[in-house]
N, CA, C and O of each residue as an XYZ file, in Angstrom:
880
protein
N      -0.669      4.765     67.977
C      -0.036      5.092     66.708
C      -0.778      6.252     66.046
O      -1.802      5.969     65.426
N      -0.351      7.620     66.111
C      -0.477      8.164     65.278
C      -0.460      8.277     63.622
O       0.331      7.474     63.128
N      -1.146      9.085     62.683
C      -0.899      8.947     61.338
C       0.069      9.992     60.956
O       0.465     10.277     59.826
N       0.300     10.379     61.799
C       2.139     11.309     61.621
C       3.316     10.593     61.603
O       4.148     10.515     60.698
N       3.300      9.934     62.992
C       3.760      8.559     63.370
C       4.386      7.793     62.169
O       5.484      7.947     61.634
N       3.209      6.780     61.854
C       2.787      5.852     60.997
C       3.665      5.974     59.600
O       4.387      5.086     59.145
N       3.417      7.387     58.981
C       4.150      7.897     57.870
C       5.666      8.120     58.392
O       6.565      7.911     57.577
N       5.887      8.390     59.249
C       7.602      8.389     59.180
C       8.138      7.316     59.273
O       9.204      7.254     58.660
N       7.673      5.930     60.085
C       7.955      4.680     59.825
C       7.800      4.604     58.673
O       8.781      5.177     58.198
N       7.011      4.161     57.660
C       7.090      3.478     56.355
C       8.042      5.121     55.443
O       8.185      5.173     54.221
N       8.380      5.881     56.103
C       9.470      6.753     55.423
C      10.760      6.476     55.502
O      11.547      6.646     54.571
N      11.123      5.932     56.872
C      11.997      5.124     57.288
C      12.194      4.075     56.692
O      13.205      3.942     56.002
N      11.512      3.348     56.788
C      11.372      1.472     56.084
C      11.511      2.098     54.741
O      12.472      1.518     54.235
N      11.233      2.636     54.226
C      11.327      2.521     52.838
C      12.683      3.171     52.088
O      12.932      3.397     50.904
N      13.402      3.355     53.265
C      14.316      4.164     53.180
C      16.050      3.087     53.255
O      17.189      3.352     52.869
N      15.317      1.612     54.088
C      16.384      1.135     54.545
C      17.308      0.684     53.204
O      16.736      0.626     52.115
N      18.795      0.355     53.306
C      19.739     -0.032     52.383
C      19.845     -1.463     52.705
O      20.593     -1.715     53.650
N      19.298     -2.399     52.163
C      19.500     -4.273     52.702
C      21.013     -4.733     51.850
O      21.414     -5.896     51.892
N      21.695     -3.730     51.153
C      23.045     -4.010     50.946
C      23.686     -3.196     51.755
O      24.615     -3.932     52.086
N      23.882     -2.049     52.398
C      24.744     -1.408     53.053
C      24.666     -1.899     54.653
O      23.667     -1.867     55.372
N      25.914     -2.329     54.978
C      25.685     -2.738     56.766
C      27.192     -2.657     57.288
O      28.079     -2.522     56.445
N      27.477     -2.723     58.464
C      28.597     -2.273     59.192
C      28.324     -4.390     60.013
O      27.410     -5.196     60.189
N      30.440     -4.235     60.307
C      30.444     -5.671     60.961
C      31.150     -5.476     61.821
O      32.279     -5.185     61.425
N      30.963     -5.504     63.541
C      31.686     -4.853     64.855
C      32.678     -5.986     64.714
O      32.135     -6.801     63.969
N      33.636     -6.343     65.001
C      34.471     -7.254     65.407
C      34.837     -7.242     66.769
O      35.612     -6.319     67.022
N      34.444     -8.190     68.048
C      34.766     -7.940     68.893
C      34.919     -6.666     69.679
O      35.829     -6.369     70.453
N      33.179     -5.525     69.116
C      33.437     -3.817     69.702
C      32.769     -4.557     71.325
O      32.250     -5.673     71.351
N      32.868     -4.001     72.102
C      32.372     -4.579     73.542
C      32.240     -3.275     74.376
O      32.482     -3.335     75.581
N      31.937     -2.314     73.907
C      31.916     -1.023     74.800
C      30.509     -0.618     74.674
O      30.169     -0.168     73.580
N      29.426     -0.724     75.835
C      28.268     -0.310     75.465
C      27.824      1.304     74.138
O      27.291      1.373     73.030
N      28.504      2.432     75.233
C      28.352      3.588     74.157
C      28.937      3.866     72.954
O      28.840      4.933     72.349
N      29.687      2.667     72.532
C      30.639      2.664     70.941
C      29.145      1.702     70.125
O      28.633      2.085     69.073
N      28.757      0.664     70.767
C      28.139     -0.435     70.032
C      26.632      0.645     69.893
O      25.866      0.467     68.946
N      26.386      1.613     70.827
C      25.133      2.166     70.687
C      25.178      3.581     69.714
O      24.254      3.969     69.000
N      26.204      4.086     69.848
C      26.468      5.188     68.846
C      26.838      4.310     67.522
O      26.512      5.048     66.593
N      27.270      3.303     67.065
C      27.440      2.201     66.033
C      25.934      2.649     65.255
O      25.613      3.337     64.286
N      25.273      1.864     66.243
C      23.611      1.290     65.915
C      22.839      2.833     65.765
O      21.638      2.566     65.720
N      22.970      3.954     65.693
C      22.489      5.102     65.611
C      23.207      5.179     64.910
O      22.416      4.995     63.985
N      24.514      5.355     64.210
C      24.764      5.764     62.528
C      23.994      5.046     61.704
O      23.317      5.402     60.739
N      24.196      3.825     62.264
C      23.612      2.699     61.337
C      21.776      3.054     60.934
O      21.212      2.767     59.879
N      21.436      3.440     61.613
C      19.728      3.862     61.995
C      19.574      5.064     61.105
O      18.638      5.160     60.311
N      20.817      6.287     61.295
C      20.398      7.787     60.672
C      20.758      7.476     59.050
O      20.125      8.111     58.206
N      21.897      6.380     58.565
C      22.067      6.088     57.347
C      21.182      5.293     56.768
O      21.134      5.208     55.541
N      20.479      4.702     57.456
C      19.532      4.174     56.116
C      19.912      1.991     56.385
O      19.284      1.168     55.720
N      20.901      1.609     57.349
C      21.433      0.513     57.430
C      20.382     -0.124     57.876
O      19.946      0.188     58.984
N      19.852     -0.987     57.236
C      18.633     -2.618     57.454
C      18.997     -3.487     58.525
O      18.252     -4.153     59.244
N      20.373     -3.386     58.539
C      21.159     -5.360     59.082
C      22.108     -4.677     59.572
O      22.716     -3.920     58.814
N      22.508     -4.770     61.061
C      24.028     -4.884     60.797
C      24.493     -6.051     61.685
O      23.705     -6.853     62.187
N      25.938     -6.094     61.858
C      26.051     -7.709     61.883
C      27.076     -7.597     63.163
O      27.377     -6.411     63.304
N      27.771     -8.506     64.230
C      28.685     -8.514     65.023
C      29.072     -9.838     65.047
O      28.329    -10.753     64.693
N      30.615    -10.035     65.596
C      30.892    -11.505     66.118
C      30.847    -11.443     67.612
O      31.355    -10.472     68.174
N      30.308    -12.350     68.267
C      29.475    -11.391     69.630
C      29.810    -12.924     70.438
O      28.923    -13.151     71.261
N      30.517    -13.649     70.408
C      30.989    -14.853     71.399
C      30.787    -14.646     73.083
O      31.047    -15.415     74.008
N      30.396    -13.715     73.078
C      30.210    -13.060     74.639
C      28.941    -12.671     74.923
O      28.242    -12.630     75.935
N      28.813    -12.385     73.729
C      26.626    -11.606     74.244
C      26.735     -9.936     74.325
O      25.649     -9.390     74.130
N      27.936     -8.967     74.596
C      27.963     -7.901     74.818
C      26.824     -7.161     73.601
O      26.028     -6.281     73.927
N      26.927     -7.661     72.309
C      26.375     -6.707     71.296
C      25.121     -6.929     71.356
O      24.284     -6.029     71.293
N      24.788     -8.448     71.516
C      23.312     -8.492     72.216
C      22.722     -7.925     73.317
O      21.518     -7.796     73.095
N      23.058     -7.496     74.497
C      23.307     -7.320     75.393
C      22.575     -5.414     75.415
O      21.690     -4.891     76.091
N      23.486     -4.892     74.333
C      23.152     -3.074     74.154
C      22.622     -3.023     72.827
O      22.694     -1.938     72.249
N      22.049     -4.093     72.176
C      21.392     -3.999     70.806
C      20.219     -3.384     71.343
O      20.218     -2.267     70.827
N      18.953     -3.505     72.284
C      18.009     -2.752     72.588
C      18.371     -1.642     73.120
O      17.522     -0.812     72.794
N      19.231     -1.125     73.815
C      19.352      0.054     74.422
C      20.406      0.539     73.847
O      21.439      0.576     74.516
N      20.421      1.123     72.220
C      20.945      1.758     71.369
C      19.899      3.066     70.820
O      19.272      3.210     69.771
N      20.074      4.183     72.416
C      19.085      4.762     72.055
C      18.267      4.936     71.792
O      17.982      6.133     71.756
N      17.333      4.077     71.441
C      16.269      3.697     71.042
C      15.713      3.305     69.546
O      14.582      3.448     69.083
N      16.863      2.778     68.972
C      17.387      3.016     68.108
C      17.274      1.275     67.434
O      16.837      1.066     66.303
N      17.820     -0.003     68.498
C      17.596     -1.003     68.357
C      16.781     -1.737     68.379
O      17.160     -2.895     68.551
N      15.232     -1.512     68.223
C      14.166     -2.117     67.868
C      14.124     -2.032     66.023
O      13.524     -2.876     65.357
N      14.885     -0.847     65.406
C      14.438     -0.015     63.961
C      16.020     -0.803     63.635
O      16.383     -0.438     62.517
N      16.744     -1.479     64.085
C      18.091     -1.858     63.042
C      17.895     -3.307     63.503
O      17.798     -3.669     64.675
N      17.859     -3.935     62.623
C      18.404     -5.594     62.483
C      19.503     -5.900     63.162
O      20.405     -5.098     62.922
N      19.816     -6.807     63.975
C      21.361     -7.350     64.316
C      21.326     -8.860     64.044
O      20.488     -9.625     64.521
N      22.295     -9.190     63.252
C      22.856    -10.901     63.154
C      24.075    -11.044     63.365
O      24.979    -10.585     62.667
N      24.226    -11.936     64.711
C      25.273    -12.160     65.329
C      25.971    -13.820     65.083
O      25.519    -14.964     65.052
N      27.231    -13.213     64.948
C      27.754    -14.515     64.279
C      28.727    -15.254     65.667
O      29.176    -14.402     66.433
N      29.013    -16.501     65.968
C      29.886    -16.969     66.729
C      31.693    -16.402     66.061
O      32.541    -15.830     66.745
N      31.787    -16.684     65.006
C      32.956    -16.387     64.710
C      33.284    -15.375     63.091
O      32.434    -15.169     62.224
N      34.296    -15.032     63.072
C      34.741    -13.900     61.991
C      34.818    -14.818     60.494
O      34.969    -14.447     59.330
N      34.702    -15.711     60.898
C      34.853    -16.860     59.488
C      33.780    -16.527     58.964
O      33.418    -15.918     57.957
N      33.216    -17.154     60.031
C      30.896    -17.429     60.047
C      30.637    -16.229     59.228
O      30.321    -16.419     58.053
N      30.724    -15.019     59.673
C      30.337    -13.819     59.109
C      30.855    -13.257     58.036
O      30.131    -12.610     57.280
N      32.114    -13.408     57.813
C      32.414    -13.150     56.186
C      31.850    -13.895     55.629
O      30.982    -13.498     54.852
N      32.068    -15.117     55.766
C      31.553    -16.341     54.530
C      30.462    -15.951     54.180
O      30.261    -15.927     52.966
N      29.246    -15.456     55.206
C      28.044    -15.043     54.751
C      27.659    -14.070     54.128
O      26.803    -14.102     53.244
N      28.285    -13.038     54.543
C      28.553    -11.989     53.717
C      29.164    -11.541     52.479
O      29.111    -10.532     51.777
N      29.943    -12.989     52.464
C      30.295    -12.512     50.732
C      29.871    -13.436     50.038
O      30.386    -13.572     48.929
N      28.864    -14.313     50.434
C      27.990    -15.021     49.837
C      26.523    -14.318     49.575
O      25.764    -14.939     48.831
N      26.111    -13.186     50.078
C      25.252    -12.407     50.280
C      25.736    -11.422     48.906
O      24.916    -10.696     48.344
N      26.676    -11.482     48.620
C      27.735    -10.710     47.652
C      28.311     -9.488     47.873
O      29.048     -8.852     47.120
N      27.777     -9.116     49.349
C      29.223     -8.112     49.764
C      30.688     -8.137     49.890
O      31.504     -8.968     50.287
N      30.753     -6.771     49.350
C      32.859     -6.502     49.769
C      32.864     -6.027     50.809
O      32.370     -4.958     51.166
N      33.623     -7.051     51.589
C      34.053     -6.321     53.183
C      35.160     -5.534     53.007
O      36.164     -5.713     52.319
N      34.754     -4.424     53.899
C      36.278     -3.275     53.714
C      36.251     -3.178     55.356
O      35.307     -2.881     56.088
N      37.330     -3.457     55.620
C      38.312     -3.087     56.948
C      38.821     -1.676     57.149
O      39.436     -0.904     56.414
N      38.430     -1.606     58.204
C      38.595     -0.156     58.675
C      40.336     -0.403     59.523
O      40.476     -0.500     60.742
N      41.446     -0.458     58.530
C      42.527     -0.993     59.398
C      43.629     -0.045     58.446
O      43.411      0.500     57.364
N      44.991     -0.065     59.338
C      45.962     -0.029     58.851
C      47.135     -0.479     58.025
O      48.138     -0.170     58.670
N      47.457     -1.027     56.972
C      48.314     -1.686     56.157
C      48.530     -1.145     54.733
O      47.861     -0.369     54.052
N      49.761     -1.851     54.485
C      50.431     -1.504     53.121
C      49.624     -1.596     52.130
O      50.053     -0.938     51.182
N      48.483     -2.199     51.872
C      46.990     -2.413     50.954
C      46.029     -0.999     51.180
O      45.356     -0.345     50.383
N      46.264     -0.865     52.493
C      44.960      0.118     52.450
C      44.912      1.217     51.883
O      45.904      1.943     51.812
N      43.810      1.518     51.406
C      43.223      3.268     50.813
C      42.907      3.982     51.019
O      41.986      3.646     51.763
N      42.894      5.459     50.940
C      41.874      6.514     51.328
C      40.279      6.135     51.068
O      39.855      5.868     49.944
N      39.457      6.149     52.254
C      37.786      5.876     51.948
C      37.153      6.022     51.111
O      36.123      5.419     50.807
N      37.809      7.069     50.471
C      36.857      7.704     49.571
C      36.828      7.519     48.397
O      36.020      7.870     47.537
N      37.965      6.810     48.350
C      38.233      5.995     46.821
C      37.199      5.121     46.229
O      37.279      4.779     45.049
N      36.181      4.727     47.036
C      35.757      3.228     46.622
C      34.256      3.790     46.238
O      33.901      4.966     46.307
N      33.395      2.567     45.780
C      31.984      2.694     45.286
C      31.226      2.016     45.982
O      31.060      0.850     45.625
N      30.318      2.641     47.535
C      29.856      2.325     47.928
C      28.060      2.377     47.506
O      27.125      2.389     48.306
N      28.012      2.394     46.374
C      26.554      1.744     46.111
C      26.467      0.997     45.740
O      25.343      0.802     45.279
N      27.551     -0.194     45.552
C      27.890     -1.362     45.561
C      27.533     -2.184     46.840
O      27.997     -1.647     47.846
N      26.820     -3.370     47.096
C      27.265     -4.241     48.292
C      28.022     -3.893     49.668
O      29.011     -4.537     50.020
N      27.607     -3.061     50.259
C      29.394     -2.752     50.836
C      29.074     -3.626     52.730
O      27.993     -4.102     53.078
N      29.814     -3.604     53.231
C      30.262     -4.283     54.491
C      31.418     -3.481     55.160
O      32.580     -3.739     54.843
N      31.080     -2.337     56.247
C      32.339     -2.156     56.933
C      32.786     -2.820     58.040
O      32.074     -2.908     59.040
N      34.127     -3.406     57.972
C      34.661     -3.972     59.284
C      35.096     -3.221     59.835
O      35.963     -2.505     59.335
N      34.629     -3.058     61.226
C      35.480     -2.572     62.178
C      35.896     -2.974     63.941
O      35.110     -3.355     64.809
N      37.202     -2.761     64.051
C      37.484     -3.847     64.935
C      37.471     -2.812     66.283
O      37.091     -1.642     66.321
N      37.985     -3.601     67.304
C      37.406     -3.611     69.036
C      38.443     -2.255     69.283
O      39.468     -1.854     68.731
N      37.576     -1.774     70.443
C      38.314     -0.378     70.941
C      40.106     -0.416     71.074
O      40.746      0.635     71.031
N      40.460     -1.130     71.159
C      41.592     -0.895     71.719
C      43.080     -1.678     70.780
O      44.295     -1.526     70.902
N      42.164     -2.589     69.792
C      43.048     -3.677     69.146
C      42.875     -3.104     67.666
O      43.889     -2.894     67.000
N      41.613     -2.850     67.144
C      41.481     -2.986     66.377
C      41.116     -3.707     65.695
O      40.416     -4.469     66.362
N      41.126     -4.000     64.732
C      40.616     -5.202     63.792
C      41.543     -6.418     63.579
O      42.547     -6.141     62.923
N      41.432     -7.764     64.000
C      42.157     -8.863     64.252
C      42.737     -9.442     62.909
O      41.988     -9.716     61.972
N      44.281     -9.641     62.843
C      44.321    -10.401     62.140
C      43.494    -11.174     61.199
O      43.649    -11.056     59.984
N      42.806    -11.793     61.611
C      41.962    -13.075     60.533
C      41.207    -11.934     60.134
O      41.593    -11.603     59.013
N      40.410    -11.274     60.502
C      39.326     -9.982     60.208
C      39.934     -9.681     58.836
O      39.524     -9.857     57.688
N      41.287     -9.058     59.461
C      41.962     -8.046     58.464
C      42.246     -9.186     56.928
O      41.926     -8.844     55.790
N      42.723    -10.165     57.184
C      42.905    -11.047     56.355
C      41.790    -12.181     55.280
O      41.892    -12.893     54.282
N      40.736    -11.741     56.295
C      39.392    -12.234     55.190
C      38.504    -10.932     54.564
O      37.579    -11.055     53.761
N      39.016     -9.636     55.132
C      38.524     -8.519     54.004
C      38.683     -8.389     52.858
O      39.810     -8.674     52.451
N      37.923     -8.035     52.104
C      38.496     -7.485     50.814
C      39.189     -6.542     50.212
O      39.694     -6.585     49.091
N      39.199     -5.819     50.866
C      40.074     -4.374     50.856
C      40.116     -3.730     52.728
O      39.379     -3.929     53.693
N      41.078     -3.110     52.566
C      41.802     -2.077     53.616
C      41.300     -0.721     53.545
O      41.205     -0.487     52.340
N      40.956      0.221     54.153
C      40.463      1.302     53.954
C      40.928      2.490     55.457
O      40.547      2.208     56.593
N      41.576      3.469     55.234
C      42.022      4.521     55.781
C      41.015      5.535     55.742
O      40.253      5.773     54.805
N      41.109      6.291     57.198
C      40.837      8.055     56.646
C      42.021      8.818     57.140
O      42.739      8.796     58.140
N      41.932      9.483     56.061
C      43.239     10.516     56.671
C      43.333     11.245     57.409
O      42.372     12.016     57.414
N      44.441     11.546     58.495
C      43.935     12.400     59.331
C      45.421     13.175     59.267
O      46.343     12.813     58.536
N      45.468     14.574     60.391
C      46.772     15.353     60.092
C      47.131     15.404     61.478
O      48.192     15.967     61.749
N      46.170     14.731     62.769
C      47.031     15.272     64.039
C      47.959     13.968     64.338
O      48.558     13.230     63.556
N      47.848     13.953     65.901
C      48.909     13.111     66.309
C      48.746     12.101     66.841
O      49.580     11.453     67.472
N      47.172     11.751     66.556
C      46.733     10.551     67.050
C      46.821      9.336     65.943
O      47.070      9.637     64.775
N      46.650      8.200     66.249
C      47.193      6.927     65.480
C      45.577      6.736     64.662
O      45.452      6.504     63.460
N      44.598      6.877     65.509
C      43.368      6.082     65.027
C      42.505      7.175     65.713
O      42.928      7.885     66.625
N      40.883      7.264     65.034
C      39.720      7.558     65.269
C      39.300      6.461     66.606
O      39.877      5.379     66.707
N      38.209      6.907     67.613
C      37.041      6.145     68.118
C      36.472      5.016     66.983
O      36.260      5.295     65.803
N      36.265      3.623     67.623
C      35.286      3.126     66.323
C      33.841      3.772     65.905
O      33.328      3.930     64.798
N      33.538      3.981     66.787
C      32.033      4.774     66.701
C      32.332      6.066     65.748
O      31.498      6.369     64.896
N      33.396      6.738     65.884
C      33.713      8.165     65.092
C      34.031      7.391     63.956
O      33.508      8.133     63.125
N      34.409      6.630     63.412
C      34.940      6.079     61.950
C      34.196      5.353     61.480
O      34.299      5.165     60.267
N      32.966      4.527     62.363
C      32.166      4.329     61.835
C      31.290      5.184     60.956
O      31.005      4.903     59.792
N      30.772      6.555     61.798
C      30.098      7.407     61.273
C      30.811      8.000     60.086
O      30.155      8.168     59.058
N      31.892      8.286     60.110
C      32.362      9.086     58.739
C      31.905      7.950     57.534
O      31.084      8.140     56.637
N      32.817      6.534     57.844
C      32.402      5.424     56.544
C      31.014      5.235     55.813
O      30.821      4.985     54.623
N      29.879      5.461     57.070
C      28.392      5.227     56.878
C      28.062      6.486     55.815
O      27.552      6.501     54.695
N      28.626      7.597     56.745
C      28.050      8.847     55.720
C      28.442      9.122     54.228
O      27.829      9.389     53.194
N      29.549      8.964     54.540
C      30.371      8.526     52.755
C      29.484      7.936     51.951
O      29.265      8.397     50.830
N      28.742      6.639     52.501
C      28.296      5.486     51.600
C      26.759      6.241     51.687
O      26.002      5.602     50.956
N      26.211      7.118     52.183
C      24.790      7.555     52.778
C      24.934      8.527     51.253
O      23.997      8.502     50.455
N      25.962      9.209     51.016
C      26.547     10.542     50.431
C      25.699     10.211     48.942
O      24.688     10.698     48.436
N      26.890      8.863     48.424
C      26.914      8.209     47.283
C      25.746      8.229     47.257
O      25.015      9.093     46.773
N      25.429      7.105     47.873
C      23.595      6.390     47.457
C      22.618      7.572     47.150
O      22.023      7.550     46.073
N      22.437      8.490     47.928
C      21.932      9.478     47.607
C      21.843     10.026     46.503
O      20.803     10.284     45.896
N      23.006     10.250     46.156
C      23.233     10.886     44.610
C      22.670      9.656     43.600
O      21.959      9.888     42.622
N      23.040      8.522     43.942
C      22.400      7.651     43.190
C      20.934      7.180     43.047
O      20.369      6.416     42.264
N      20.634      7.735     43.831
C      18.862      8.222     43.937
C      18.458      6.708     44.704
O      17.382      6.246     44.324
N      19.325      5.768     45.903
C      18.959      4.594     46.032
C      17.791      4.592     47.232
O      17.043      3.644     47.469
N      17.812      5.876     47.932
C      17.142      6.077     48.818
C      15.241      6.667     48.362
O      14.394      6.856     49.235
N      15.008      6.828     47.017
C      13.840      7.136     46.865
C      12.709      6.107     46.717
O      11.537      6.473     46.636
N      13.074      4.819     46.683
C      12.078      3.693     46.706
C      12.704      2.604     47.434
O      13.924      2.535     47.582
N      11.952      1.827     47.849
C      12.025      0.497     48.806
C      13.154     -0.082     47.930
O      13.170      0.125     46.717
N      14.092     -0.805     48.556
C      14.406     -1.732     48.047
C      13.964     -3.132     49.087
O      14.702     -3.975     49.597
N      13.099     -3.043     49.126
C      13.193     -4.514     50.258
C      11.679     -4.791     49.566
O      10.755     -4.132     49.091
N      12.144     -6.642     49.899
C      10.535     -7.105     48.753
C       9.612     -6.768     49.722
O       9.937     -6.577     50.894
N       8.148     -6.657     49.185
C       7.351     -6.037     49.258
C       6.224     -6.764     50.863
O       5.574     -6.336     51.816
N       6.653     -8.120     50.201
C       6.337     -8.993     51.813
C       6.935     -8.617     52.664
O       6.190     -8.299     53.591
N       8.350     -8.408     52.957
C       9.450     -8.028     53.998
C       8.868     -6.591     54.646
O       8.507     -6.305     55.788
N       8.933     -5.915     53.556
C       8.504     -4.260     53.951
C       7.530     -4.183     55.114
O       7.670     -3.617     56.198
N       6.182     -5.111     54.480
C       4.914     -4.694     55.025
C       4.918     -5.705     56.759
O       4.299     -5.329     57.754
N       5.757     -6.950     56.682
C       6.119     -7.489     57.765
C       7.004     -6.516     58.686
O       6.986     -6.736     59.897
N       7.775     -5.458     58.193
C       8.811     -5.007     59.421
C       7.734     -4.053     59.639
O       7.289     -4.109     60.785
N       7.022     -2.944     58.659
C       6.329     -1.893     58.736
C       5.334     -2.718     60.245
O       5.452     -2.176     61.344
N       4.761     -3.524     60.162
C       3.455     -3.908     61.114
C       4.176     -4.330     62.456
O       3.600     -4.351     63.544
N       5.517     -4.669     62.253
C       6.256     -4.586     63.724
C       7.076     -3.910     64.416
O       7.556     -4.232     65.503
N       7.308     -2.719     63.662
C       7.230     -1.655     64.115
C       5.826     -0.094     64.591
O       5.838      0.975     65.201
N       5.080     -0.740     64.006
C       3.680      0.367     63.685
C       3.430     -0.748     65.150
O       3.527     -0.195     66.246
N       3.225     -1.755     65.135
C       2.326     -2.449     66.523
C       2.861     -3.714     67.143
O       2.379     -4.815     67.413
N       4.253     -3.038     67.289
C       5.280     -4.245     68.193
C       4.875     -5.032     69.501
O       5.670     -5.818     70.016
N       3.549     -4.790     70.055
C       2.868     -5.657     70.892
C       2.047     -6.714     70.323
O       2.231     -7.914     70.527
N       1.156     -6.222     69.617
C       0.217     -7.098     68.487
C       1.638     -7.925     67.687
O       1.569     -9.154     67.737
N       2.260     -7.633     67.331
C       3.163     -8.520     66.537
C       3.687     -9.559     67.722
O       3.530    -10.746     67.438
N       4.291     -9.272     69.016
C       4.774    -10.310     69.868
C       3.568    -11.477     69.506
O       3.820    -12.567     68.993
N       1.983    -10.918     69.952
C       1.199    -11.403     70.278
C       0.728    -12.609     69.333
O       0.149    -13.644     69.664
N       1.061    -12.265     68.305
C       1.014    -13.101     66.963
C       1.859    -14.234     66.819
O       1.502    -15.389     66.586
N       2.649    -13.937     66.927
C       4.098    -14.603     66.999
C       3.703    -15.930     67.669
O       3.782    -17.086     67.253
N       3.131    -15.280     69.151
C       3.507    -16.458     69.914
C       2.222    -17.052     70.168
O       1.798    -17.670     71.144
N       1.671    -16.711     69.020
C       0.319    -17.730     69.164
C       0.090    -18.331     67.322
O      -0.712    -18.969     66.639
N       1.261    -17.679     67.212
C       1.359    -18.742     65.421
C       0.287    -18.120     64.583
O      -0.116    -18.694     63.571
N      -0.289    -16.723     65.052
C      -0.986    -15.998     64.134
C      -0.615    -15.027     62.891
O       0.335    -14.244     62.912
N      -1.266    -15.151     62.101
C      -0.384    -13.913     60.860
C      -1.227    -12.687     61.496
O      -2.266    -12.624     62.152
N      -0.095    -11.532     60.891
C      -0.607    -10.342     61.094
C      -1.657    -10.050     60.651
O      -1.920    -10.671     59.622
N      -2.769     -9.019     61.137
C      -3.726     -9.012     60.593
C      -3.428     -7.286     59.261
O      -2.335     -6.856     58.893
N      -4.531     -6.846     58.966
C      -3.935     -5.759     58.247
C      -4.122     -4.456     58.960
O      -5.042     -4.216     59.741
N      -2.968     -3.474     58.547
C      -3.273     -1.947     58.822
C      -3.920     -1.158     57.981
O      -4.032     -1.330     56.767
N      -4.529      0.078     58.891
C      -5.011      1.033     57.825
C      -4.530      1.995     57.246
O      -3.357      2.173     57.575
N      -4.885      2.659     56.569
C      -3.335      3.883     55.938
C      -2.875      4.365     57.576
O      -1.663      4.236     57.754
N      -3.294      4.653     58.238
C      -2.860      5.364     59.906
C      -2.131      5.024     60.412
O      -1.317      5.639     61.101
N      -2.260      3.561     60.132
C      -1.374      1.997     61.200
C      -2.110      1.345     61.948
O      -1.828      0.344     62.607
N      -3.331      2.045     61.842
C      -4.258      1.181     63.592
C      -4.703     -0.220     62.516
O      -5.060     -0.476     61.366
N      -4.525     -0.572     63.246
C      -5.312     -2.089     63.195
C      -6.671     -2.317     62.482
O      -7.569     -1.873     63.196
N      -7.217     -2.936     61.141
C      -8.578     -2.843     60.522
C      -9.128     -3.739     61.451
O     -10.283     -3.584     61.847
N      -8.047     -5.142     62.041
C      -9.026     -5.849     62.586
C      -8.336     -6.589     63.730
O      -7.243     -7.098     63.482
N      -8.903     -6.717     65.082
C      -8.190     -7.405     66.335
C      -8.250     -8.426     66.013
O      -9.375     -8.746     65.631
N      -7.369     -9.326     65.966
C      -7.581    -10.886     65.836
C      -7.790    -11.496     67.236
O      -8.127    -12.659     67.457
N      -7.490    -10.351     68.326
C      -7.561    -11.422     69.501
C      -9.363    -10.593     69.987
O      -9.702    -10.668     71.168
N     -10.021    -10.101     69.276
C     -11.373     -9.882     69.487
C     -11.820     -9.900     67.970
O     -11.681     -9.034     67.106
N     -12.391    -11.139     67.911
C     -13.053    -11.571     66.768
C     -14.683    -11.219     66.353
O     -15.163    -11.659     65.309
């Protein structure tokens, strides 16, 4: 670990949004779920979430560029499971779908809570999905195609909400409590020492401004 290093992690971490996150619905295409998890990574996204009854999102959550060690994934068995939690968490899920409800993207206030749904390459977003969102959400387009890539509509939705926050200055201090921070910061700064801890029921020990380690716990 460098102290160049070191500082762009906790620039990163301190950077993450623990309200802004994206929800795959049944995406199952390795390079959609990994270009997903890299918007999710360049915007600032903490968590993001899938209904993953198959394992696929688990499956390319580490090999998301390198990308899926630095984004959270919580995977739900079903689309119920994951709204319920999510809007108990107090997010508005917005569906990335087509219907007589839906809006132009850009309408909405994403420094609010937000949750994008978006559904599987080829279907789209399922019924029940579409029907436990809170809102419908469009981008407009002028050619002759019906729909974006999910991965391409992901990225426009993320950046929109990246746009806002920005202006809202949400990105200049942590929002994540201060225990959380310094727990992800030390497992990312020394993701071996952290396994190592883990599985011997040890707490982390502390870093130095650099990241190296003040003290080995496994050389006492």
């Amino acid at each position: 670990m460098t102290p160049v290093r070191f500082a762009k992690l906790r620039r990163v971490l301190r950077a993450r949004q623990p309200d802004l996150t994206v929800l795959m619905d049944a995406v199952h295409k390795p390079h959609n779920i990994s270009a997903i998890l890299r918007s999710c990574d360049a915007t600032g996204v903490y968590c993001a979430h899938a209904v993953d009854p198959d394992g696929d999102v688990s499956r390319n959550h580490m090999a998301a560029g390198g990308t899926g060690r630095y984004v959270g994934l919580e995977i739900h068995d079903t689309m119920h499971q994951a709204c319920a939690l999510l809007k108990d968490r107090s997010f508005s899920i917005l569906a990335a779908h087509f219907s007589d409800q839906a809006r132009d993207y850009r309408e909405f206030d994403y420094t609010r809570p937000t949750a994008f749904l978006l559904g599987a390459e080829l279907d789209g977003v399922s019924v029940e999905a579409a029907t436990l969102a809170d809102f419908h959400v469009v981008i407009p387009m002028e050619g002759l195609v019906a729909s974006l890539n999910v991965s391409v509509a992901a990225a426009l939705l993320l950046f929109e909400a990246r746009r806002q926050r920005e202006q809202a200055g949400l990105y200049k201090e942590s929002r994540l409590p201060q225990e959380e921070f310094d727990r992800v910061l030390f497992e990312w700064a020394q993701p071996g020492i952290a396994l190592r801890c883990r599985q011997q029921g040890l707490p982390y020990p502390p870093l130095t401004v650099d990241g190296d380690l003040a003290a080995n716990p496994f050389n006492p």
